[in-house]
C-alpha positions in Angstrom: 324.2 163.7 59.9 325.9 165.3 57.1 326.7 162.2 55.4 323.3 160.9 55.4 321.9 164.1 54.0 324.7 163.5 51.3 323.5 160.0 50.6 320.1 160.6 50.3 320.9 163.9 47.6 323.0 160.7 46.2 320.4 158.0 46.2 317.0 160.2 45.0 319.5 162.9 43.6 318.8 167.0 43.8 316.5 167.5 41.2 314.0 165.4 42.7 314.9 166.2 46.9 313.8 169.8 45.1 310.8 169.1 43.9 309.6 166.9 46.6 310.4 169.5 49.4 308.7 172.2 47.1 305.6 170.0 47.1 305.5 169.2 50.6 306.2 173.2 51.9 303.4 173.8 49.2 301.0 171.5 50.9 302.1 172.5 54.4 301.6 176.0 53.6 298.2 175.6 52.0 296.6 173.7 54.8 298.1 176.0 57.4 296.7 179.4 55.8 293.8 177.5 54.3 294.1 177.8 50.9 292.5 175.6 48.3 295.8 173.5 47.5 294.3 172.4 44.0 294.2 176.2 43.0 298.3 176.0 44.5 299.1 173.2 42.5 297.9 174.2 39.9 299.5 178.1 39.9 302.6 176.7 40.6 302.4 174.4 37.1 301.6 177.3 35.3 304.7 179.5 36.8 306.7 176.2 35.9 305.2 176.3 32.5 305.4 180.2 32.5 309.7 179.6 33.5 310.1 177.0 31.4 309.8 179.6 28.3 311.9 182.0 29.5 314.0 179.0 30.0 313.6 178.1 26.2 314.3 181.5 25.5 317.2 181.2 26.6 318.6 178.1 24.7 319.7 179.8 21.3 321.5 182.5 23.3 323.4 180.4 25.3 324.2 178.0 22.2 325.4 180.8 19.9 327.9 182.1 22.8 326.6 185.5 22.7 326.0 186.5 26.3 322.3 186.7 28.0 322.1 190.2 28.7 322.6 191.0 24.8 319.4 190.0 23.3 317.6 188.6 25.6 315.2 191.4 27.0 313.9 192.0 23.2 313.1 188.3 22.7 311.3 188.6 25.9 309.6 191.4 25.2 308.7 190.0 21.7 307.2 187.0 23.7 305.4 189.0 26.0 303.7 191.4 22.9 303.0 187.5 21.5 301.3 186.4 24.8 299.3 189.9 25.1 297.7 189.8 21.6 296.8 186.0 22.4 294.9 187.2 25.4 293.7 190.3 23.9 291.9 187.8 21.3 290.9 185.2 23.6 292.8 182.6 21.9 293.2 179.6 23.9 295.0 176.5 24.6 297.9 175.0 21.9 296.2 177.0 19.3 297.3 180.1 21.2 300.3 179.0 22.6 301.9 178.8 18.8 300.3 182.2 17.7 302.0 183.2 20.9 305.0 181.9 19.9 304.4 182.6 16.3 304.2 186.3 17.0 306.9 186.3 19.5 309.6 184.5 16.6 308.6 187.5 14.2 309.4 190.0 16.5 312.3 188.5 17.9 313.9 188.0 13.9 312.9 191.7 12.9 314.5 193.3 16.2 317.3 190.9 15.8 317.8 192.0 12.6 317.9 195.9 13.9 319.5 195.0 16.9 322.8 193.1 15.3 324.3 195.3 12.9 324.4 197.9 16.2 326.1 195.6 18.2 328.5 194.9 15.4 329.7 199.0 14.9 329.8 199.3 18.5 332.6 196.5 19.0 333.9 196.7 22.9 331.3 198.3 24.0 328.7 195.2 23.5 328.1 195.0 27.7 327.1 199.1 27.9 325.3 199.4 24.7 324.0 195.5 26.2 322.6 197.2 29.5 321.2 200.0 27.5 319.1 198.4 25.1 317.5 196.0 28.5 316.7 198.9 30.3 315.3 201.2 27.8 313.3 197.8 26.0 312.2 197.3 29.2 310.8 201.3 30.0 309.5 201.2 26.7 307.4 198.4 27.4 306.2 200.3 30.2 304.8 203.2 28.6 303.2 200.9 25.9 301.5 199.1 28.4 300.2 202.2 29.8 299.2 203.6 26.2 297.9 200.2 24.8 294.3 199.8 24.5 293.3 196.0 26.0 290.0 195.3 26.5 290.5 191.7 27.9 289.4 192.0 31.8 292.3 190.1 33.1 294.6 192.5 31.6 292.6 195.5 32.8 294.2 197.8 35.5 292.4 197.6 38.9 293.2 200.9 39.9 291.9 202.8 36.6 289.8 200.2 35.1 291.3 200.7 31.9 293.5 198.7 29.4 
């Protein structure tokens, strides 16, 4: 049993036994619960799309050798600010995918720009100061989105009804 398992991961390979078994459960799922499956197909290509970002994100972090947890939570939160204004304006399709991504590249450079020389005078102490800088980014992005006034209704708190 085991080695057929192991010859079919062999023959279709993992990648694909992945996605085909995601699909399938996805289908299964949706018909079971009744849910429209076009409207799960097509959430789950915009969480791939959604990953795939953060993924790219990634890429230059990885390729320089510096670590993930260094810089990564301020590009993040320099792509998220990108993707907020986008929606904010109503921008749509490619065109707002590169302001998006525009936006995202400035804010990324200028806190890469703060954020480098303090990792440089703080040599050894890269992971804490690291951990800090994710966590308090992150709280700070918290209070902003409390503060920040969107008017775009799919941005607008449920609760409060307010941007």
């Amino acid at each position: 049993m085991i080695d057929s398992l192991k010859d079919i991961v062999k023959a279709v390979g993992l990648p694909r036994l992945t996605i085909v078994l995601f699909l399938v459960g996805l289908l299964v799922i949706g018909f079971v619960n009744e849910l429209p499956v076009s409207m799960l197909l097509g959430n789950s290509l915009v969480r791939i799309g959604m990953n795939g970002v953060m993924v790219l994100a990634m890429v230059p972090s990885v390729q320089s050798g510096v670590g993930l947890n260094f810089g990564l939570p301020l590009g993040i939160i320099g792509g998220l600010l990108g993707m907020l204004v986008v929606m904010e304006f109503r921008i749509g399709g490619f065109l707002g995918l590169g302001i998006a991504l525009l936006i995202a590249g400035i804010l990324g450079v200028a806190s890469g720009y703060v954020y480098g020389p303090i990792l440089n005078r703080v040599r050894g102490q890269e992971m804490m100061i690291g951990t800090y800088v994710g966590f308090s980014i992150v709280a700070a992005m918290c209070m902003f989105w409390i503060l920040a006034p969107f008017k775009n209704p799919e941005m607008i708190w449920v609760i409060s009804g307010k941007g």
